[in-house]
C-alpha positions, -999 to +999 in steps of 0.1 A: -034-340-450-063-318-434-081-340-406-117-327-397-118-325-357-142-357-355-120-374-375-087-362-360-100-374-330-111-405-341-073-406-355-060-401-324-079-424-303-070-451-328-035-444-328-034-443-284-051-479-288-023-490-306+005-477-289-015-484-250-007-520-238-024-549-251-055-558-228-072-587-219-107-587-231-143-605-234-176-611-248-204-598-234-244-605-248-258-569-238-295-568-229-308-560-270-290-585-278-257-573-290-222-595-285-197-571-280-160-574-271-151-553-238-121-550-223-121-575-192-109-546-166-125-516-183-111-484-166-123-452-186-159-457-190-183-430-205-214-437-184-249-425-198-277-431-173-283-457-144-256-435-119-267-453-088-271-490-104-240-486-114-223-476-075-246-505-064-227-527-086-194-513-090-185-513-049-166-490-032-146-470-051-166-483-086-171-443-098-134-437-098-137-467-133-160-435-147-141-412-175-169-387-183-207-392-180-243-376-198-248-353-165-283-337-176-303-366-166-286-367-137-280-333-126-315-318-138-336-344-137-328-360-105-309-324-088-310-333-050-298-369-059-268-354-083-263-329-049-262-358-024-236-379-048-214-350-054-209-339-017-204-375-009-179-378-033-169-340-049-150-357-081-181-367-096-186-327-105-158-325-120-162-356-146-165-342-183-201-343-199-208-356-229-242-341-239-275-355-233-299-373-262-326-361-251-320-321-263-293-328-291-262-318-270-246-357-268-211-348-285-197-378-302-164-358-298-167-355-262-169-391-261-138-396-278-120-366-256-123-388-226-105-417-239-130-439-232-132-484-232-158-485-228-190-465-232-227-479-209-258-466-223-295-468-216-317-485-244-334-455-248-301-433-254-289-459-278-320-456-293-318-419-297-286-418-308-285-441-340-259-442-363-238-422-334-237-450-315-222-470-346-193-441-347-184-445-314-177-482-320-161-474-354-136-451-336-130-486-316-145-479-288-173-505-274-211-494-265-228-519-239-267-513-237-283-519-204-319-514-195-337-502-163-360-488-181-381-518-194-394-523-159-393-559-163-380-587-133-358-606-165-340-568-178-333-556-140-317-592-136-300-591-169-281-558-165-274-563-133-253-593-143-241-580-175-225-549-153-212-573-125-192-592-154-180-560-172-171-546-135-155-579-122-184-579-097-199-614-107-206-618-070-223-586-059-240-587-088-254-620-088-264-612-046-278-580-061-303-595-088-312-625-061-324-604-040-347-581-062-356-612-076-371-624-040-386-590-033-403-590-060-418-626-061-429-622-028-452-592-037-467-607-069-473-637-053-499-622-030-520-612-056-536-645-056-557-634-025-570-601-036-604-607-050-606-588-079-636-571-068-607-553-041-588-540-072-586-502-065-588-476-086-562-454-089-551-423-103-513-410-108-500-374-115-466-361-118-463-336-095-437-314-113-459-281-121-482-280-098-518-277-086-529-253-113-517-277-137-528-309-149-494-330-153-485-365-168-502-396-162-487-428-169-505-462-187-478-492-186-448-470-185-434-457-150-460-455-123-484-471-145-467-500-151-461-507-113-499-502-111-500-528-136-476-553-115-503-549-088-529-553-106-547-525-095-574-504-119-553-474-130-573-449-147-552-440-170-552-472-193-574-468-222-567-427-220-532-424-233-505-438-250-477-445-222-474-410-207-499-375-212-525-357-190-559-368-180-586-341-180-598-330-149-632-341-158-623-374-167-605-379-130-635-365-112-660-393-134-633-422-125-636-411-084-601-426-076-603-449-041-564-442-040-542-409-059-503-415-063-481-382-074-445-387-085-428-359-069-390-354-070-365-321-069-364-309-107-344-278-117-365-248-126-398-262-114-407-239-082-441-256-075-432-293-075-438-321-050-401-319-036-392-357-026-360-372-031-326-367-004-321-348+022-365-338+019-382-336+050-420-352+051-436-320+065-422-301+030-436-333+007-468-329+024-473-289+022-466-296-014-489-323-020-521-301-002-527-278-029-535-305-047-568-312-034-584-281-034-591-284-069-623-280-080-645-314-072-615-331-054-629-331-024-654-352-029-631-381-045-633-410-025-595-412-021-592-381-005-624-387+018-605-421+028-573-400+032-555-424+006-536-401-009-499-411-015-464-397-031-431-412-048-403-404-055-397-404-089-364-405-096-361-440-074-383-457-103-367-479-128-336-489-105-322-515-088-341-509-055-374-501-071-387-529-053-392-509-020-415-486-041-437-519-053-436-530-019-449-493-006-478-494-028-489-531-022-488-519+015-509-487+009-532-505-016-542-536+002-528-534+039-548-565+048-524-584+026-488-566+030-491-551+063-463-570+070-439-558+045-414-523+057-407-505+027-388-479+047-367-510+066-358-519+028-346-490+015-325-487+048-307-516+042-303-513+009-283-481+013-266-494+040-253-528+023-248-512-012-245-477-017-219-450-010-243-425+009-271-433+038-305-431+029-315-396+041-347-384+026-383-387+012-392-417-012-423-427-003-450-410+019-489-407+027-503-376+036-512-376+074-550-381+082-566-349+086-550-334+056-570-346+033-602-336+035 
């Protein structure tokens, strides 16, 4: 009998589960909600997103558990971090791809190729992916959901456990989540003595395209929703639905006390605020000037104050993304955080729980002087 590929492959990863060894497994709540059963020393996992969350996590030696992975997020979205990670450890390059939602290219047969356990997505690629998702687990093969991405204290928490269980790193996990946990408290509970008549303005821009063009803005997604944490007056709110540009008129009539680009190192995009590894300052900052020689910007209050700010983009939405709250409590209200070292934080954190150094750009303020 004729077997389509899809479904010879499904064949034979049903058939290699029941001749492979019987092995011990568990129930897991992942973080929308789903019980699923995992194996309880998964070895062959298909990893979608959340590459560094996962190292944090996994330990030493952690990526060697990955199978195959969805490299386009990594690898073109986030280029000099995929480049840091694969000279650090060269195997990573060599991991089979599976396709990425976001263009159509996820392969459910790729999936299946690598023989997977297990299979960790993002809530947004399981999302995307609909009844896919179900034909992975219908070719026996479990899908655990985690979620970054909702840039909530209770989801970072909850899929940082949920990985520290499926890993068998209870421990690190649990230290892990404790201590964004206590970073984060101790920012929010400042707020109390900012009057709100302090609340600054503020305007953020990707910085992906740029000067000649207006790029994203973000209301309670991203940036904005960091704004949000803080409590600070972002411009965008009101102007767009979760991510889209502002008109350049519409920034000038705000006058921004404080401007935040995201910058990062994406593939193809020659004019962009370059942060991320291995970026020196003095290149951030050259990008960043063009900037404010658009028409009118001059006069913005931000840039007569010289409170003009970048972030790395690609460290949003992770398991250190505290250091990037506590950069912008510090550059919004100094009075009240001057204490804090977001540099210090990211330092450590590297140190303690990643497989690489921090070497890089991830938060910076353009000298005064350059601004005006």
């Amino acid at each position: 009998m004729f077997l389509s590929p899809l479904r010879g492959l499904a064949a034979a990863a049903a058939l290699a589960a029941l001749s492979a060894p019987a092995l011990a497994e568990m129930t897991v709540t992942d973080t929308i909600g789903r019980e699923v059963t995992v194996p309880d020393a998964a070895s062959r996992i298909v990893l979608g997103f959340y590459y560094e969350d996962f190292m944090a996590v996994a330990g030493p030696g952690g990526f060697d558990r990955v199978a195959a992975l969805s490299r386009a997020p990594w690898e073109g979205w986030r280029s000099l971090q995929w480049a840091t990670y694969v000279e650090a450890m060269p195997q990573i390059a060599a991991l089979p791809d599976v396709g990425h939602t976001s263009d159509g290219t996820f392969s459910l047969e790729a999936v299946l190729a690598a023989a997977p356990d297990l299979v960790l997505l993002a809530a947004w690629q399981y999302e995307a992916l609909g009844e896919v998702a179900d034909r992975i687990e219908d070719a026996g093969v479990p899908v655990v959901v985690l979620n970054y991405n909702a840039q909530t204290v209770e989801k970072h928490v909850e899929s940082t456990q949920l990985l520290g269980r499926i890993l068998g790193q209870e421990d690190r996990a649990a230290r892990l989540a404790a201590e964004y946990e206590a970073a984060v408290s101790d920012v929010l509970s400042r707020l109390k003595d900012i009057p709100e008549t302090a609340r600054k303005r503020v305007y953020v821009e990707l910085g992906r395209k740029g000067a000649e063009v207006h790029d994203n803005s973000y209301s309670g997604t991203q940036w904005g929703a960091v704004l949000d944490q803080l409590g600070a007056d972002n411009i965008a709110n009101g102007q767009i639905e979760s991510w889209g540009p502002l008109s350049a008129e519409y920034v000038l009539s705000r006058d921004p006390q404080a401007i935040l680009f995201a910058g990062s190192g994406w593939t193809g995009q020659d004019q962009a605020i370059l942060m991320g590894p291995g970026v020196d300052p003095a290149l951030t900052h050259a990008r960043m000037r063009p900037y404010l020689t658009r028409p009118g910007w001059d006069g913005l209050e931000a840039v007569k104050t010289g409170d003009v700010f970048a972030v790395y983009h690609g460290g949003n939405r992770t398991l250190y993304d505290y250091a990037f709250l506590q950069f912008l409590a510090k550059a919004l209200h100094p009075e009240v955080y001057g204490d804090l070292d977001p540099q210090g934080t990211l330092d450590r954190f590297f140190e303690t729980w990643m497989p690489v150094k921090f070497d890089g750009t991830y938060f910076t303020r353009l000298p005064s002087g350059e601004t005006g």
